[in-house]
C-alpha atoms as one frame of an Amber mdcrd trajectory, in Angstrom:
protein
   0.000   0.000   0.000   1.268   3.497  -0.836   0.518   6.289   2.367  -0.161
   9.353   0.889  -0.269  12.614   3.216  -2.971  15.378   2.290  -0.713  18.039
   2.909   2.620  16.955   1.381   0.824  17.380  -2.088  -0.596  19.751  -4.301
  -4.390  20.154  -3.566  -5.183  19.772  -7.267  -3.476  15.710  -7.542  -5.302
  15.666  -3.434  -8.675  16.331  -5.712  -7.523  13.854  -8.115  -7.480  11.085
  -5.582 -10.140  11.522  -3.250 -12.761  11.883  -6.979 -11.048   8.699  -7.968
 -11.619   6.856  -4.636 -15.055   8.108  -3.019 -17.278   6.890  -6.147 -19.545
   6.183  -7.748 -20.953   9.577  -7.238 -24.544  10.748  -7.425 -24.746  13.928
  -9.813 -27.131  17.450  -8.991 -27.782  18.368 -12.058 -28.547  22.124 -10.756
 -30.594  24.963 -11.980 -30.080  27.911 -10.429 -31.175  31.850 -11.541 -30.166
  35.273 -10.967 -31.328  38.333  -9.410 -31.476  39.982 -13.232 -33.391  36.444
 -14.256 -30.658  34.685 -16.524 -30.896  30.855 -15.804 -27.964  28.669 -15.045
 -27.593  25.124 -15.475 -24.762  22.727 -14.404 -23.666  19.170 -13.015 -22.341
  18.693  -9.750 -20.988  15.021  -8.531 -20.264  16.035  -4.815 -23.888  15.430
  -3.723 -25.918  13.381  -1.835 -29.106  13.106   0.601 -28.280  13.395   4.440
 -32.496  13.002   6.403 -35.908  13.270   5.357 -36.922  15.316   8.710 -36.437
  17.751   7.146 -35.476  16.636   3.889 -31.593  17.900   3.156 -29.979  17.162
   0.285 -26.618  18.947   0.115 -24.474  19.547  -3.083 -21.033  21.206  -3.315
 -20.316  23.972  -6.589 -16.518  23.496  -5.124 -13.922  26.895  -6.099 -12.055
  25.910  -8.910  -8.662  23.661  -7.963  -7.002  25.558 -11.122  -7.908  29.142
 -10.546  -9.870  29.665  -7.377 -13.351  31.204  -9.424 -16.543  30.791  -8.240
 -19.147  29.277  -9.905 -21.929  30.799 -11.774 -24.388  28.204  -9.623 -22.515
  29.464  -6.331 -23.080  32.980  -7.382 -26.628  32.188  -8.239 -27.970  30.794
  -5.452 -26.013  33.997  -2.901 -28.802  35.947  -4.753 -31.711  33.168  -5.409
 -31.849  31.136  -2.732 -33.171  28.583  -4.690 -32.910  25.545  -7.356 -34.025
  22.602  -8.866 -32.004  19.793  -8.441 -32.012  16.970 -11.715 -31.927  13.169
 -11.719 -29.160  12.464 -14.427 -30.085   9.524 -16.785 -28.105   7.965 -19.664
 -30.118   9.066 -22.280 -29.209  12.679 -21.627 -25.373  12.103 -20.390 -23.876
  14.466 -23.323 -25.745  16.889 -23.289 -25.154  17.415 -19.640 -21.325  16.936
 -19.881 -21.984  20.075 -22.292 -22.841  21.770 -19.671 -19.820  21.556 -17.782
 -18.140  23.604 -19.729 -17.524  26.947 -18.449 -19.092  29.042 -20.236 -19.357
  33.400 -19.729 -21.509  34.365 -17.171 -24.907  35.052 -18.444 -25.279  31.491
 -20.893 -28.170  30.068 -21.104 -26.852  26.488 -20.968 -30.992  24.952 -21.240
 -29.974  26.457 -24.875 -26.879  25.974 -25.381 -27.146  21.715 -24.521 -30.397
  21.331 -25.714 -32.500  20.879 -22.798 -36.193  22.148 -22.118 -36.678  24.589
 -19.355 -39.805  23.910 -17.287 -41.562  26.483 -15.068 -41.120  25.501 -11.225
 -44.311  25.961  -9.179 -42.676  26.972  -5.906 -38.945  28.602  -6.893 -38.123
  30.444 -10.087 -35.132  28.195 -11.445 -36.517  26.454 -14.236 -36.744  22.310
 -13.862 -35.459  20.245 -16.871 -38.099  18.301 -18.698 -35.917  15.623 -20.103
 -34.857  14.477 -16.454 -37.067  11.903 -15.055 -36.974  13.011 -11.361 -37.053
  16.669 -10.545 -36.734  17.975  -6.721 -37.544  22.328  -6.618 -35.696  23.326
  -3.658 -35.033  26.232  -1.000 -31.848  26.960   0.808 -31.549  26.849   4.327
 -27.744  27.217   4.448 -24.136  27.897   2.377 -21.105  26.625   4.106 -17.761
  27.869   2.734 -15.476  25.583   4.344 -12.153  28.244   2.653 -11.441  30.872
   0.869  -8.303  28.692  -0.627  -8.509  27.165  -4.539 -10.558  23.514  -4.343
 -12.451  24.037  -1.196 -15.882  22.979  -0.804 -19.337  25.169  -0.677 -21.983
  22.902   0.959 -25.157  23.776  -0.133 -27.932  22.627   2.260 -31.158  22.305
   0.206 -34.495  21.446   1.549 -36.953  19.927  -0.435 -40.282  22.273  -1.324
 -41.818  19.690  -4.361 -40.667  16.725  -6.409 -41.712  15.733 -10.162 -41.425
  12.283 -11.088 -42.207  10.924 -14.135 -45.075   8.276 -14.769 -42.636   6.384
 -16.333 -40.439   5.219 -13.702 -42.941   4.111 -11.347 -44.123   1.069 -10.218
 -47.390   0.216  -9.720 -46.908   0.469  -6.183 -46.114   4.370  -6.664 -42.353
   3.904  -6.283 -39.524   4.831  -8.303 -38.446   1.926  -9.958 -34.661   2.007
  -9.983 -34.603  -0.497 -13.446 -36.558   2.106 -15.622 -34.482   5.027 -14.294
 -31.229   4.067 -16.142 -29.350   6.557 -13.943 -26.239   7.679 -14.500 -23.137
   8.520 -11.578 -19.750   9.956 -11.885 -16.464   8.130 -11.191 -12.972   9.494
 -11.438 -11.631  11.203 -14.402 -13.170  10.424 -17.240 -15.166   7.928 -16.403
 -18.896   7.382 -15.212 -21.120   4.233 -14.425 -24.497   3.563 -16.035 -26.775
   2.030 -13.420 -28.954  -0.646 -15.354 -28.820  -3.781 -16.150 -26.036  -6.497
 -15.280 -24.745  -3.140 -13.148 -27.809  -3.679 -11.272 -27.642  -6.086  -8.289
 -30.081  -6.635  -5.017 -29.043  -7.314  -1.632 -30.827  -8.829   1.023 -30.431
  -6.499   4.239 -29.196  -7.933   7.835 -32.315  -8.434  10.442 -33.048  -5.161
  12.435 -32.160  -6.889  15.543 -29.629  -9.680  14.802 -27.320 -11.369  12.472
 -25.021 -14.310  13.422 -21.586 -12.477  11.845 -18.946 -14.065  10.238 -17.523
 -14.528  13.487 -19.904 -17.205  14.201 -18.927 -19.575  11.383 -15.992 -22.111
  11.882 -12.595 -21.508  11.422 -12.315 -24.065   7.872 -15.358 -21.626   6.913
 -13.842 -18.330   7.537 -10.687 -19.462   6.108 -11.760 -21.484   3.100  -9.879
 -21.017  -0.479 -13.478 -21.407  -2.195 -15.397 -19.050  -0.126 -14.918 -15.465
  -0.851 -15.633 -12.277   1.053 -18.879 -11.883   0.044 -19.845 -14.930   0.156
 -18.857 -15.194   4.529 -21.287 -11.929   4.581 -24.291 -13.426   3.480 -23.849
 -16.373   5.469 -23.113 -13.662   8.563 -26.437 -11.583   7.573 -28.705 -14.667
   8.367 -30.740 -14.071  11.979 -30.108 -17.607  12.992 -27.902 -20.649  12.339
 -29.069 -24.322  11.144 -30.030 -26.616  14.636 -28.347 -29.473  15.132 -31.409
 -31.796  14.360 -31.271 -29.458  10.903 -27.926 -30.214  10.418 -28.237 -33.630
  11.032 -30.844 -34.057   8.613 -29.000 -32.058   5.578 -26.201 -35.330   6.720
 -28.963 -37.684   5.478 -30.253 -35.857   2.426 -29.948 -37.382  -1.448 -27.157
 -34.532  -2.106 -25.133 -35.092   1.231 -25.011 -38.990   0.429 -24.119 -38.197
  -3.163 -21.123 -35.991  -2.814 -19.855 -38.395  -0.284 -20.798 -41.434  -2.835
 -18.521 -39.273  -5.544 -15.661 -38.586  -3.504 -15.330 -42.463  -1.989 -15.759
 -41.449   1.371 -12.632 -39.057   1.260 -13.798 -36.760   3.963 -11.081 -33.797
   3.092 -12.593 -34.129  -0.816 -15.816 -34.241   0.434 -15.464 -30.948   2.468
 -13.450 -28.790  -0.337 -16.545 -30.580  -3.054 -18.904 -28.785  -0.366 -17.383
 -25.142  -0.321 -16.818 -25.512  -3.393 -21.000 -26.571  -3.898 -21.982 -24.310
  -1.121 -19.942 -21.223  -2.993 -22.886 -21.757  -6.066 -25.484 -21.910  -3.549
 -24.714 -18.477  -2.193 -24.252 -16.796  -5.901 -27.882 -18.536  -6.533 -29.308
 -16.792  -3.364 -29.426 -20.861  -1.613 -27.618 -19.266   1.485 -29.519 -21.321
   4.443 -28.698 -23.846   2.217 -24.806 -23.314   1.752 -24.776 -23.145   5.468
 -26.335 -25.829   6.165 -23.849 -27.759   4.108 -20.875 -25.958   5.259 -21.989
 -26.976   9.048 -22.746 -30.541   7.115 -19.348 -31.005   5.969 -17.737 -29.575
   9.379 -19.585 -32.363  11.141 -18.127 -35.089   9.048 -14.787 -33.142   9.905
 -15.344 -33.515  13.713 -16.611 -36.802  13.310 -13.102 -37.855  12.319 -10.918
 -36.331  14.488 -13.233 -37.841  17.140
């Protein structure tokens, strides 16, 4: 592992790092207006949602690493107070990156990207039709953590309305996360598109208890078929196989066969059942892996005794 210190190097390679490690990153696609009524519109990937009571969503138009300007958004909002923050989506990625560049003060960048300014009901930036999730917003604070090149403005929003559109709901009224297609920011170049095969589900720990991976035995934790993820959803179940269970996963058609195919070779038999209980877990069969983990560690104990 290299150690890098924060302060033996310049703050713009610092800003390098830290975009290329804390990822991927949601995006406020931000439109803000000013006092003389000239909208603003631009992408901002230090931004996330911190409560719901009250809503706060906060979002950072950083000072420039290179040259220490403000942005037109910062600007904006010390006069309007307000602004519409954008869902970012794949189908509307470019035109988006367009408006990254920095362009005089005073562009409309709804024009000069393409994009179709909306009238807000409750602030006066404009919302962008083409996103599929639209949040108008007031500002109950600006923090300006420096005055120095690359520091951070924190701009705390609260929620006043939200657009969504018909077509990424499910029928249960939520926003389906599938029809969204949404897009975040990585380092450099790069960004992820959340869809498809990008798209996985995890099955959260019980409220009150989880036996840990602490729990399993030591030829579990330490097995060369078993990966990391694969000891965390065993340690996210609420409660381990009985004995009596295990006992009766000993006698089952697949116990007896993989001790059939290995000739009784009870070190074969256990690596063919981390091996087997690995595919379980990938196919979501995790009280099953564990009970044939436990299985297999029974025939182990059996032996020695």
């Amino acid at each position: 592992m290299r150690t890098i210190d924060p302060f033996d190097i310049h703050h713009h390679q610092l800003q390098r790092i830290l975009l290329s490690a804390v990822l991927p990153r949601p995006i406020a696609f931000a439109s803000t207006i000013d006092k003389a009524g000239n909208p603003n519109l631009s992408p901002f990937s230090c931004f996330n949602t911190f409560g719901v009571n009250p809503s706060t969503l906060i979002f950072s138009p950083s000072r420039s690493s290179r040259n220490n300007e403000l942005k037109d958004t910062f600007l904006n909002l010390k006069e309007v107070p307000e602004v519409v923050l954008n869902l970012v989506t794949y189908s509307m990625i470019e035109q988006v990156n367009l408006t990254s560049t920095e362009f005089p003060h005073g562009v409309n960048e709804f024009y000069k990207a393409g994009f179709t300014p909306v009238p807000s009901e409750k602030v006066r930036p404009f919302r962008v039709k083409e996103s599929p999730v639209q949040m108008e917003c007031k500002i109950r604070d600006i923090i300006e953590t420096s005055k120095h090149a690359g520091a951070a403005n924190l701009v705390i929003c609260e929620v006043l309305l939200i657009h969504v559109s018909e077509k990424v709901l499910d029928r249960n009224g939520d926003v389906d996360i599938r029809r969204l297609d949404a897009v975040g920011r990585m380092g450099g170049d790069f960004y992820v598109r959340a869809s498809g095969k990008a798209l996985f589900s995890l099955s959260r720990p019980s409220y009150k208890s989880a036996i840990g991976v602490d729990s399993l035995p030591e030829n579990v934790q330490m097995s060369r078929f078993l990966t990391g993820n694969d000891l965390g959803r065993l340690g996210t179940l609420n409660q381990a196989p009985t004995t009596h269970e295990i006992l009766k996963y000993i006698d089952s058609e697949e116990f007896r066969n993989l001790c059939i195919e290995h000739a009784g070779n009870k070190i074969e038999i256990v690596d063919a059942a981390h091996a087997l209980a690995h595919t379980k877990i990938e196919n979501g069969l995790v009280i099953q892996a564990l009970s044939l983990l436990l299985a297999a560690e029974q025939l182990l104990d059996d032996a020695e005794n």
